[in-house]
C-alpha positions in Angstrom: 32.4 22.2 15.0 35.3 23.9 14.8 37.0 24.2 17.9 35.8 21.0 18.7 38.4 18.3 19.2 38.8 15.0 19.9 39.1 15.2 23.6 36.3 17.6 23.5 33.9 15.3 21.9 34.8 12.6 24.1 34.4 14.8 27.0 30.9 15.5 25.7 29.9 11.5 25.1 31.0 11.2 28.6 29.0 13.4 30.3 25.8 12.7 28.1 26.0 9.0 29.2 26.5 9.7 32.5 24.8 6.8 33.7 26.4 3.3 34.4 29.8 1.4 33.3 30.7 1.9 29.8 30.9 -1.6 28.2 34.2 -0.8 26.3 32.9 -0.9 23.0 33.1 2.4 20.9 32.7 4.5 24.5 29.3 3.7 24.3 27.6 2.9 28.3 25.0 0.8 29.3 23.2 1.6 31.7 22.3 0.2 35.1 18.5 -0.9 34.0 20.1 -2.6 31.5 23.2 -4.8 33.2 20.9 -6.0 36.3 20.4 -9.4 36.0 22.6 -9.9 32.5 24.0 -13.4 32.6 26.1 -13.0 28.7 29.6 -12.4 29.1 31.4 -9.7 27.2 32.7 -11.1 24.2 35.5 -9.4 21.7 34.1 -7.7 19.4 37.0 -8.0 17.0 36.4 -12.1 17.5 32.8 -11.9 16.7 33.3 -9.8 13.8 36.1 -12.3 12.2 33.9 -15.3 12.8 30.9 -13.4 10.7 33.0 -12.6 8.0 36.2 -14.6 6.5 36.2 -11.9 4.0 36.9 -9.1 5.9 39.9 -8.3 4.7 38.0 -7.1 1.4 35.6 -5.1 3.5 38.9 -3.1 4.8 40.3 -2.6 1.2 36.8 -1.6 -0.6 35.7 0.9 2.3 39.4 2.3 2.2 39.4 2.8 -0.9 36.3 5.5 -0.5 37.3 6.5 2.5 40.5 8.9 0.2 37.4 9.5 -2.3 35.3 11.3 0.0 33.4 13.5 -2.8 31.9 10.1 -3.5 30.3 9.9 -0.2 27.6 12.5 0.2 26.4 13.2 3.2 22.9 13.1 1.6 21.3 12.1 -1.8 17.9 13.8 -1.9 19.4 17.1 -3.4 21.0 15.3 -6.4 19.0 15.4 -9.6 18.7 11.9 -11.2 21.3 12.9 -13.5 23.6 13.5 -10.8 22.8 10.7 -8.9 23.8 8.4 -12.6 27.2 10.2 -12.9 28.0 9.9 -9.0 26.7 5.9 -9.3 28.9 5.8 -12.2 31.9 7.3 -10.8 31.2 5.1 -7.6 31.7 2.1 -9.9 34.9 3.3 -12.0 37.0 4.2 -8.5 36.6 0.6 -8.0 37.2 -0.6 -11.1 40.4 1.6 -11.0 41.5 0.4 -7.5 41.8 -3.1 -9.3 38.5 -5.4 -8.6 36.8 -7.4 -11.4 33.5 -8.1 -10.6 32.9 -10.3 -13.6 35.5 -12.1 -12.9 34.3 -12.4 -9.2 31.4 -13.8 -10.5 33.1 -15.9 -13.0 35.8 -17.2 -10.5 35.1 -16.7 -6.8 31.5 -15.9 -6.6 31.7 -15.6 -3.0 33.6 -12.2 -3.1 31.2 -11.1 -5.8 27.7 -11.2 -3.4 30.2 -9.8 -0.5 30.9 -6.7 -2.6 27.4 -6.4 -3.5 26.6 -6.2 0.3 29.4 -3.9 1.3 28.5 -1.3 -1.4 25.0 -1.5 -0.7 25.7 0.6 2.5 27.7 3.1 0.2 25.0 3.7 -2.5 22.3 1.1 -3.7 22.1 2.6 -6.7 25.6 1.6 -6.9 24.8 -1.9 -6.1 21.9 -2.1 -8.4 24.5 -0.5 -11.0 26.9 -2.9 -10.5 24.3 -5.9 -10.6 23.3 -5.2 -13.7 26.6 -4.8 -15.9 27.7 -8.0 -14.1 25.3 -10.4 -13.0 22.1 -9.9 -14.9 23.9 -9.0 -18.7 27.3 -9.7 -17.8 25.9 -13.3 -15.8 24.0 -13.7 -19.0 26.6 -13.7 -21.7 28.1 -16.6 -19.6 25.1 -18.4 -17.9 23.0 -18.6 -21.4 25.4 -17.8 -23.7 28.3 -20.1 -25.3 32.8 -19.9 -25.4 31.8 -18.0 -28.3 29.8 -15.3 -26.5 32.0 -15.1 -23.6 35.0 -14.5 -25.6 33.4 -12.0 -27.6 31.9 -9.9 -24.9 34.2 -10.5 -21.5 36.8 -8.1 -21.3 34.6 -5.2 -22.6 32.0 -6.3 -19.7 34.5 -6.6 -17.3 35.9 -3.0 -17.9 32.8 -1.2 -18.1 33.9 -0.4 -22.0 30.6 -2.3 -23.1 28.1 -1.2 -20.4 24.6 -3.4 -21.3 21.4 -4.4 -20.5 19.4 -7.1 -19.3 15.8 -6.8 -21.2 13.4 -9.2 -19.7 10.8 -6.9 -18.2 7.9 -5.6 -20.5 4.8 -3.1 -19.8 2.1 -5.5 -19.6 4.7 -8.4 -18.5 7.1 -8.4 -16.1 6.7 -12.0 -13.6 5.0 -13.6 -16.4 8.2 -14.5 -18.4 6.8 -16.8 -20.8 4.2 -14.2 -21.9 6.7 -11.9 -23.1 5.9 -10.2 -26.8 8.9 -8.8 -28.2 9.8 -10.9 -31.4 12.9 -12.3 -32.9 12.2 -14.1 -36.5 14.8 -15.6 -38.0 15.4 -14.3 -41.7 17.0 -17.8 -43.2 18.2 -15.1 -46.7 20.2 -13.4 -44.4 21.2 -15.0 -41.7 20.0 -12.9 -39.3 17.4 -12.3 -36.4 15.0 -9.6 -37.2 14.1 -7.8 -33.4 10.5 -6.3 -33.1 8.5 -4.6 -30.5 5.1 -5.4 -32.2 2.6 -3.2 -29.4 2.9 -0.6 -26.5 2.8 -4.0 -24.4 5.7 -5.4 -25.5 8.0 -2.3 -24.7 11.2 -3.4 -23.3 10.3 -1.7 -19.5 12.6 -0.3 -16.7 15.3 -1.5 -18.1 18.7 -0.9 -16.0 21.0 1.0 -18.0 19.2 1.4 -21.0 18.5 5.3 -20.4 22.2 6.4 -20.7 24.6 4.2 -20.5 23.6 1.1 -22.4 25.6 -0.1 -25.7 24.4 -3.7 -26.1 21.3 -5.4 -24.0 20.5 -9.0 -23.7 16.6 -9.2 -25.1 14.5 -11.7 -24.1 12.0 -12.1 -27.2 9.8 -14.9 -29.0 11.9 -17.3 -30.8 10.2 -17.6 -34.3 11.9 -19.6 -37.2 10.1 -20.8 -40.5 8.4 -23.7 -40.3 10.7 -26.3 -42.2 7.7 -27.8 -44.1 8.0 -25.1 -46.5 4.6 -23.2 -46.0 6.0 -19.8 -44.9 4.6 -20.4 -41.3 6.8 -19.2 -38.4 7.1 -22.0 -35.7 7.1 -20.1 -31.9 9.8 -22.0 -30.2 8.9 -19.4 -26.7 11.1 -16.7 -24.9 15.0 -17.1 -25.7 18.2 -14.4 -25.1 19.6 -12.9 -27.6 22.7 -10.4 -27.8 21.0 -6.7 -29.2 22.9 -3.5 -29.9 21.5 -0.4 -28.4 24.3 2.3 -29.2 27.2 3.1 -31.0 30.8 3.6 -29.3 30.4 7.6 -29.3 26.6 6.6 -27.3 24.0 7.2 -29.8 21.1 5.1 -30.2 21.1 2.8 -33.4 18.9 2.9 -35.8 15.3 0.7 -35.2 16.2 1.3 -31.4 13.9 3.9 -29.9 14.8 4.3 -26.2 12.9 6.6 -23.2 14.0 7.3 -19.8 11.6 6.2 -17.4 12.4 9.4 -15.2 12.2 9.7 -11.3 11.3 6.6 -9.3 10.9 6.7 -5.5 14.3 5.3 -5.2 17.5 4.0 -7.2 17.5 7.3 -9.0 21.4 6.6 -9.4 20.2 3.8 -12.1 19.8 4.7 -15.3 16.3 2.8 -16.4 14.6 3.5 -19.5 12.2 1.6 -21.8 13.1 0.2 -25.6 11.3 -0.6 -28.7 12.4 -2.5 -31.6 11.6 -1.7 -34.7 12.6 -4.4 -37.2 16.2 -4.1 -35.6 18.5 -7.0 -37.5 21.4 -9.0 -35.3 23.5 -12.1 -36.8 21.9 -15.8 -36.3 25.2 -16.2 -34.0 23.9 -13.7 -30.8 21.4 -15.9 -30.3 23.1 -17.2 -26.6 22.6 -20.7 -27.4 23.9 -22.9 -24.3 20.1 -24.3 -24.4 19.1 -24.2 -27.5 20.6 -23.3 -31.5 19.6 -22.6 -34.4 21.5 -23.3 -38.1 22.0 -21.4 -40.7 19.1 -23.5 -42.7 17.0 -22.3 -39.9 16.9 -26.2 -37.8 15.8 -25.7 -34.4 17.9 -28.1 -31.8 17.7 -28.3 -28.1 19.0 -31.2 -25.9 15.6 -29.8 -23.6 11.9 -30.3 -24.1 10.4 -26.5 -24.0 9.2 -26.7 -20.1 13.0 -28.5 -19.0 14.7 -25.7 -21.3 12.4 -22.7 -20.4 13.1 -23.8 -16.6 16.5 -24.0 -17.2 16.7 -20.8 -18.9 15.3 -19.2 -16.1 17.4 -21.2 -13.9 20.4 -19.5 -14.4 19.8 -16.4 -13.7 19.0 -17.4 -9.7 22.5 -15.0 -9.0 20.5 -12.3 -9.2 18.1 -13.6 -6.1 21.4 -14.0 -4.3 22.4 -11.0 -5.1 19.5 -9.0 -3.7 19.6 -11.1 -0.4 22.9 -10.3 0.5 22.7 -6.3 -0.4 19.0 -6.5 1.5 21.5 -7.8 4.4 24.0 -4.9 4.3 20.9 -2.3 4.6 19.6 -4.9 7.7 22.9 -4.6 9.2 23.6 -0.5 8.4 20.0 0.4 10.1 20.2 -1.8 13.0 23.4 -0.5 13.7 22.2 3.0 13.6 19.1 2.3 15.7 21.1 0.9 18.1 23.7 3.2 19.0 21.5 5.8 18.9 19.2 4.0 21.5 22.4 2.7 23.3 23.3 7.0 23.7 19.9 8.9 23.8 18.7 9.6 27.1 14.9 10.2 27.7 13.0 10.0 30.6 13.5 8.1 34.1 12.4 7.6 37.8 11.6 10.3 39.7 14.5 12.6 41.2 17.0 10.5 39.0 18.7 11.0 36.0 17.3 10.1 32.3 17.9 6.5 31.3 18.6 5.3 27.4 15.9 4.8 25.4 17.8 1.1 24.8 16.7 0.5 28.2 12.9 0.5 27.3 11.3 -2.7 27.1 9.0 -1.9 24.3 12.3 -1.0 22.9 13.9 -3.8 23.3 11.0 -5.7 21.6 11.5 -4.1 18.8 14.7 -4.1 18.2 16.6 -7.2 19.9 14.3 -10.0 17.8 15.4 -7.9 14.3 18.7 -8.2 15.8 18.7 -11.4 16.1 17.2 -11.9 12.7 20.1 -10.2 11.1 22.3 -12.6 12.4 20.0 -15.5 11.5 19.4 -13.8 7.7 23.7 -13.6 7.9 23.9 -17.2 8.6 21.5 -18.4 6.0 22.7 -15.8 3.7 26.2 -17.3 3.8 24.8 -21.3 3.5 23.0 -20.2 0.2 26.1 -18.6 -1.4 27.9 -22.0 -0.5 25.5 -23.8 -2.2 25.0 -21.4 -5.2 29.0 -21.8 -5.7 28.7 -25.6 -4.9 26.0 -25.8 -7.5 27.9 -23.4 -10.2 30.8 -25.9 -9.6 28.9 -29.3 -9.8 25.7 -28.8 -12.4 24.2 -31.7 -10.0 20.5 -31.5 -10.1 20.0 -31.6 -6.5 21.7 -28.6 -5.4 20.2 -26.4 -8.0 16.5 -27.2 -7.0 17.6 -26.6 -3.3 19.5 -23.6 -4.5 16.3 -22.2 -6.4 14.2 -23.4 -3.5 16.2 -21.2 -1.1 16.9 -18.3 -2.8 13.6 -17.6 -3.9 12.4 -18.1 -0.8 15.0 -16.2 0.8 14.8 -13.5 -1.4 11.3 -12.6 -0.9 11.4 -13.2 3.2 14.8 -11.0 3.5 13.7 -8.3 1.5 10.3 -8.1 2.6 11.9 -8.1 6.5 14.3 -5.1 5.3 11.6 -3.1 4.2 9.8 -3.6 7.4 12.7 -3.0 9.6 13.5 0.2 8.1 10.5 1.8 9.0 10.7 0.5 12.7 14.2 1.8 13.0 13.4 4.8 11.9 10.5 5.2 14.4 12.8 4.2 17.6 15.1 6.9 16.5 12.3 9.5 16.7 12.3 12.7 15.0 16.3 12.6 14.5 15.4 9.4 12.4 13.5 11.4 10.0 16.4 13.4 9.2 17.7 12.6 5.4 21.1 13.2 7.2 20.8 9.9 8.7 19.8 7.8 6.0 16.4 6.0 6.9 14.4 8.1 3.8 16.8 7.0 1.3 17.3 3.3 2.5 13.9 3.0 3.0 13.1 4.6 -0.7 15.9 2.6 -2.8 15.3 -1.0 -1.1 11.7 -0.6 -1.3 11.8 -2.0 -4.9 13.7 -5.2 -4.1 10.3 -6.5 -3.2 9.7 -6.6 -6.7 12.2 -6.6 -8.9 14.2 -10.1 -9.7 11.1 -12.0 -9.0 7.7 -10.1 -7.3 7.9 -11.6 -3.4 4.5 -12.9 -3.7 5.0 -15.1 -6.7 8.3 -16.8 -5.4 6.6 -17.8 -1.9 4.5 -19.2 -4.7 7.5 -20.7 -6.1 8.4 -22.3 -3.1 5.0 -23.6 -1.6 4.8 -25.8 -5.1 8.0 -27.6 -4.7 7.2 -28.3 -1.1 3.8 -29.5 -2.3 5.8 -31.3 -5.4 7.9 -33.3 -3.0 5.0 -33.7 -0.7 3.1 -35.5 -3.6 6.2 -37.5 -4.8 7.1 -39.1 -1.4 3.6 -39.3 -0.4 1.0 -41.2 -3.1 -1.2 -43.0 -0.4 -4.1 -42.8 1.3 -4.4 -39.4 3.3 -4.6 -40.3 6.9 -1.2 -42.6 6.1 0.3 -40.1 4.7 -0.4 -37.4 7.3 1.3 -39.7 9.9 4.5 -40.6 7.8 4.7 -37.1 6.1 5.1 -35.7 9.7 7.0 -38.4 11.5 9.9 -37.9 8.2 9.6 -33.9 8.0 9.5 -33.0 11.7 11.0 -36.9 13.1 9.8 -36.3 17.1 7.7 -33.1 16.3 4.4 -34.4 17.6 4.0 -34.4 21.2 4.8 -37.6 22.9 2.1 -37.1 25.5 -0.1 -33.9 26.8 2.7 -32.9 29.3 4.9 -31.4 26.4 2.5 -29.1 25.9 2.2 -27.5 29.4 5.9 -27.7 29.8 7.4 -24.3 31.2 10.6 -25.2 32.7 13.3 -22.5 30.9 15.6 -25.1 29.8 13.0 -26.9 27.4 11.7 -24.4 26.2 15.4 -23.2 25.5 16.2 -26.5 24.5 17.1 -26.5 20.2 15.4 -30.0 19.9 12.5 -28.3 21.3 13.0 -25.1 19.2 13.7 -26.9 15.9 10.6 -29.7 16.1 8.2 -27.2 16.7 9.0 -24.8 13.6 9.6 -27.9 11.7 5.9 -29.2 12.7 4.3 -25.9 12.1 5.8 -26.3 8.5 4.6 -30.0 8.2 0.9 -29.4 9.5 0.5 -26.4 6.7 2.2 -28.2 4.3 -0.1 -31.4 5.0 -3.4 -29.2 5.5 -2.7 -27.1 2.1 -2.2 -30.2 0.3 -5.8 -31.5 1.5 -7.6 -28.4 0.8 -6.4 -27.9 -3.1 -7.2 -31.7 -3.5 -10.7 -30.6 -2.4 -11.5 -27.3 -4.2 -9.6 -28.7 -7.2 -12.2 -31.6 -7.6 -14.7 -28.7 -7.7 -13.7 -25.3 -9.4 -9.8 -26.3 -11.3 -6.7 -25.7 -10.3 -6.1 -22.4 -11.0 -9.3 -21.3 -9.0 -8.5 -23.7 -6.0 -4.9 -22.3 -5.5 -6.1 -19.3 -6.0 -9.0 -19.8 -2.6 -5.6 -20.9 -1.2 -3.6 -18.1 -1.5 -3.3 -17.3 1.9 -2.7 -20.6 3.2 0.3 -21.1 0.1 2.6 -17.8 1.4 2.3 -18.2 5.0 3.5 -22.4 4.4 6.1 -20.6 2.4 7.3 -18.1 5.1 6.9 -20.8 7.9 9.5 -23.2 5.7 11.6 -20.4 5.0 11.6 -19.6 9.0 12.5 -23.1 9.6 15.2 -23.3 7.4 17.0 -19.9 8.7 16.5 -21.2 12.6 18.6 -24.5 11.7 21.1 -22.3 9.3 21.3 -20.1 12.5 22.0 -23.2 15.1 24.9 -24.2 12.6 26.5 -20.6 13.1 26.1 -21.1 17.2 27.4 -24.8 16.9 30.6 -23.7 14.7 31.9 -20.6 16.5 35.1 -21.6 17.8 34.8 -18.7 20.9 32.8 -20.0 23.9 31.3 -15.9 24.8 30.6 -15.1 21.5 28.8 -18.3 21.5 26.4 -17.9 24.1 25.5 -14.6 22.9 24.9 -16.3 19.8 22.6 -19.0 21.0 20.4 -16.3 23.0 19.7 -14.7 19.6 18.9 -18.2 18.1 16.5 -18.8 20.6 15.0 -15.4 20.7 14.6 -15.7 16.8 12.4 -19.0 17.2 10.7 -18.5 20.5 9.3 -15.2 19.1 7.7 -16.9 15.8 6.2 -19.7 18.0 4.6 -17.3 20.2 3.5 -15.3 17.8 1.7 -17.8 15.3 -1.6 -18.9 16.9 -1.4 -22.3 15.4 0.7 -23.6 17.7 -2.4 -22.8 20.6 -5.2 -24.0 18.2 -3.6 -27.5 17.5 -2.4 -27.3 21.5 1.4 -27.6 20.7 1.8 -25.5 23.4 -0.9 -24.6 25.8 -1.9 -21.0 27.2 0.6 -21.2 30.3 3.9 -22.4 27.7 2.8 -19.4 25.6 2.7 -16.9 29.0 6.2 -19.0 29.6 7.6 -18.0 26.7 6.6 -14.3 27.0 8.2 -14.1 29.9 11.5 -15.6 28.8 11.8 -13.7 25.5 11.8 -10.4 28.4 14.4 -11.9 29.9 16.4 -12.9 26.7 15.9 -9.3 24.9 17.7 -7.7 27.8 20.4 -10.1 28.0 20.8 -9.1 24.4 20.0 -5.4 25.0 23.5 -5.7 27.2 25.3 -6.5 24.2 23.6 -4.7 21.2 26.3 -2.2 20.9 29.0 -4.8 20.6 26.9 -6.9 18.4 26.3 -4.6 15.6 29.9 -3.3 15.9 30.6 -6.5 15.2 29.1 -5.7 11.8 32.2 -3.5 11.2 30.7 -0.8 9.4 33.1 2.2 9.7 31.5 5.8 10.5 32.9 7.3 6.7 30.4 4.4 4.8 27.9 4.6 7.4 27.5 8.3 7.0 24.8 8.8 9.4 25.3 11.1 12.8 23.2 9.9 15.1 24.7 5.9 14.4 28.6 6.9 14.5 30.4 4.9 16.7 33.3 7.8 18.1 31.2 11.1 17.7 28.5 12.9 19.6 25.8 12.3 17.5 24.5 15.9 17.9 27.8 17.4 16.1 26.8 16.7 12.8 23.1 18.4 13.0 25.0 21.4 14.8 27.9 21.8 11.8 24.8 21.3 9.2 22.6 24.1 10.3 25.7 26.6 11.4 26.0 26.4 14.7 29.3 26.4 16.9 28.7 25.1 20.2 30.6 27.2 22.7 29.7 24.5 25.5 29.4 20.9 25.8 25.9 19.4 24.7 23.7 18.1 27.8 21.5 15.4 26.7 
């Protein structure tokens, strides 16, 4: 508005939240529903927000760096064609290339900063994200990952700099999850040393390819691996689905002949990427871009790999887990960005209230605060775990030891399916506290909700990496426990969960607030909910295996497979979570901590009926526990404005009016529609 100040805004903040003591953070209040009875302390926000990130100093210099570009930070993207969206995505991109960050070499050299950018920039632009995840991790990460000091000498520098943008071309029509399915040929030509590239059907098109539409010179091409068979018969031996380095244009941008390329057009979301589908047609490459860190082939055409097909195919495949990790942490930033919204906005809008007294925040609602408080503390939880993966992802980069990179694997697909699945679900229940205002492009929902959508898909589809993850818990299952069934229920639980069975029937009828906020208590039971899936599945694939196959038993199993999956994955994120309580060096930022931890577990054993049908805990412990999860999602309540501040998202990234953290959230709507308010706004 413009003859509204600062002081005038804050005079208008003021007398909207009329009710109760403000709480210091942001001018936000709280009111007096919400601080009877609150037992947290008020911790510093500033303390909490240097214990989450270590990095922050790169969040500061990244969002700064936008913050003097402000052309690059629409208000809205649902106007922009797709082409505009591209350009902006790619200009989003070059500022930061310009302002001095490497993101290859991140991801060569401190691959820790690399997944932080990815999550800071998610709440600028996914497209932008996505963008920069494919030039750098999925055909940048390739060229080193799969390729060999050849390849990366060749290609680095152009990658870095944006001066070779590429492709990674795994995805095909019919075949996308099914990697070693793929079509798309390459046949070596012993005469002339070279790879001969074909698309041989409509199936085998190259398919929403990330930068192939516009911007792609070079793509990495997944493709059939077929060399003459060295008996001398003029058969081609299939060696399966291997990388291999494929020009796509010229330097002035046009496509090279054999190379037909199509844009894919509008998609519901990420219309900032460029994705577009390829055919080759008889396209010829040296023998030498064949990235052969796993495999090589001579100029007389030998075929060498240090790898039997399965170890090398798995390997292959392998590598490429940064790009799970990747999608995690940006799935994170969106978590954090809506959350934050949803919150302030329910921390300032007023609706409602006893009779004869003045309207109280929606915040102050407890069906409110069951919606909202557990998915705050599930964004801390997903943080935590977020941060242990990318530990171990650089530990296993660092070491090649076997162990970490099946737990690494393990996790992130895991991970990746549960956070991005949770995202996608949050989004549309922040939307729906903030009402009608929520709906508003303005503030952001739409387009969040539209451009993560696809992260439940792409990278690996969620359902087939719970898949993933149910068979190497059944794997190890099977390796530790070749015996007789009933032994090995017994010693399978006692070494998975240690104490998790119930000594005696008292357990289960125990009410008293400090077991059931006890993190033994809390850790065994989510631990034995994992165990007695895991044991059960195992038993029922043995059976319907004996009698319809394997594929048709896991199949009848389906069901059973994800939810083991998402119960592990659960588990896993509780006792990341407890290691983020245990190692936070201030004592309130601590308890407020532990309150989310136990919020986060209390409201998945509650809400899983297994626990009540194997009597784990008995009807009264469940009423118990409903009745302390009230309790613990208003202490939380108290503090939800601090604790997403503590996110440190700054109003000029956050872009959305009714989640700013110094405005009235009403100004924005006012400017955008052309009004000038003449007198302060009353709720």
């Amino acid at each position: 508005m413009a003859d509204a100040g600062p002081l005038q805004r804050l005079g208008v903040l003021l007398k909207h939240l009329t009710l109760g003591d403000t709480d210091g953070h942001n001018g936000i209040a709280l009111s007096p529903t919400a601080a009877r009875g609150v037992s947290l302390p008020r911790f510093d926000t500033t303390v909490m927000e240097s214990y989450l990130d270590e990095l922050s100093s790169v969040k500061e210099d990244v969002y700064e760096t936008f913050r003097h570009r402000p052309n690059l930070l629409p208000a809205t993207l649902e106007g922009l064609s797709k082409e505009e969206h591209r350009e902006l995505a790619r200009q989003q991109l070059k500022l930061l290339l310009k302002a001095g960050y490497s993101p290859l070499r991140f991801y060569l050299h401190d691959i820790k900063k690399y997944f932080y950018l990815g999550e800071l920039l998610a709440v600028v632009d996914l497209s932008l994200t996505v963008k920069m995840g494919v030039q750098y991790n999925l055909w940048g990460g390739s060229i080193l990952n799969l390729g060999t000091e050849k390849h990366k000498k060749a290609y680095f520098e152009d990658i870095d700099k944006f001066r070779l943008p590429g492709c990674f071309a795994m995805t095909e029509l019919y075949h996308g999850s099914n990697v070693a399915a793929l079509q798309t040929e390459a046949v070596l030509d012993i005469a002339t040393d070279e790879w001969i590239i074909s698309t041989p059907d409509d199936g085998a098109l190259k398919w929403w390819i990330g930068n192939a539409a516009e911007d792609g010179r070079a793509a990495t091409v997944f493709a059939r691996l077929k060399v003459p068979s060295p008996d001398g018969s003029g058969t081609l031996v299939d060696h399966g689905v291997h990388a291999i380095v494929v020009p796509l244009r010229d330097e002035a941008g046009t496509v090279l002949q054999g190379v037909e390329i199509k844009d894919c057009g509008y998609k519901v979301g990420l219309n900032g990427v460029d994705n577009g589908s390829i055919r080759f047609l008889g396209v010829r490459v040296p023998r030498e871009n064949l990235l052969d860190r796993f495999a090589s082939v001579d100029r007389s055409g030998q075929y060498r790999s240090p790898y039997s097909a399965s170890r090398r195919f798995a390997a292959t495949l392998g590598e490429l887990t940064g790009g799970r990790v990747g999608l995690i942490c940006s799935s994170l930033g969106v978590l954090k960005a809506s959350l934050t919204v949803a919150v302030r906005y329910g921390a300032t809008r007023q609706q409602f209230g006893p009779a004869n007294a003045p309207e109280i925040a929606v915040l102050d609602y407890s069906s409110q605060q069951e919606k909202l408080m557990p998915m705050l503390a599930s964004a801390y939880a997903i943080h935590f775990t977020s941060r242990y993966l990318v530990d171990q992802y650089a530990e296993a980069k660092r070491t090649k030891e076997e162990d970490v990179i099946a737990d690494v694997h393990a996790l992130s697909a895991g991970l990746k399916a549960y956070v991005t699945n949770y995202t996608a679900t949050a989004l549309s229940v922040c939307r729906e506290c903030c009402g009608g205002h929520g709906y508003a492009a303005v503030n952001r929902f739409g387009m969040w909700r539209s451009d993560h959508d696809i992260f439940q898909t792409f990278e690996g589809d969620n359902t087939v990496l719970l898949q993933q993850v149910a068979g190497l818990l059944l794997k190890k299952y099977k390796e530790r426990f070749a015996v007789a069934p009933v032994t090995a229920t017994y010693r399978y639980l006692r070494q998975w969960a240690a104490e998790s069975l119930p000594p005696n029937p008292l357990v289960s009828h125990e009410t008293s607030v400090r077991h059931l906020r006890d993190p033994a208590f809390l850790v065994r039971a989510l631990r034995y909910r994992t165990g007695k899936l895991l044991f059960t599945l195992a038993q029922r694939l043995s059976k319907h295996t004996r009698r319809m196959g394997q594929f048709q038993a896991w199949n009848k199993c389906l069901s059973h497979i994800l939810t083991l999956a998402r119960a592990h994955i659960e588990s896993v994120m509780f006792e990341r979570f407890l290691d983020g309580v245990n190692n936070c060096p201030d004592a309130d930022c601590k308890k407020s901590l532990k309150v989310m931890a136990e919020v986060f577990a209390l409201q998945r054993i509650q809400a899983d009926v297994m626990f009540r049908n194997d009597d784990y805990v008995a009807a009264e412990k469940v009423k118990a526990i409903g009745r302390l999860l009230e309790r613990l999602r208003a202490e939380i309540r108290a503090q939800a404005v601090p604790l997403v501040d503590a996110f440190n998202i700054p109003d000029h990234i956050l872009r959305s009016p009714i989640g700013l953290s110094h405005q009235d959230p009403y100004d924005h709507y006012l400017e955008g529609a052309g009004w000038t308010a003449t007198t302060p706004l009353t709720s």
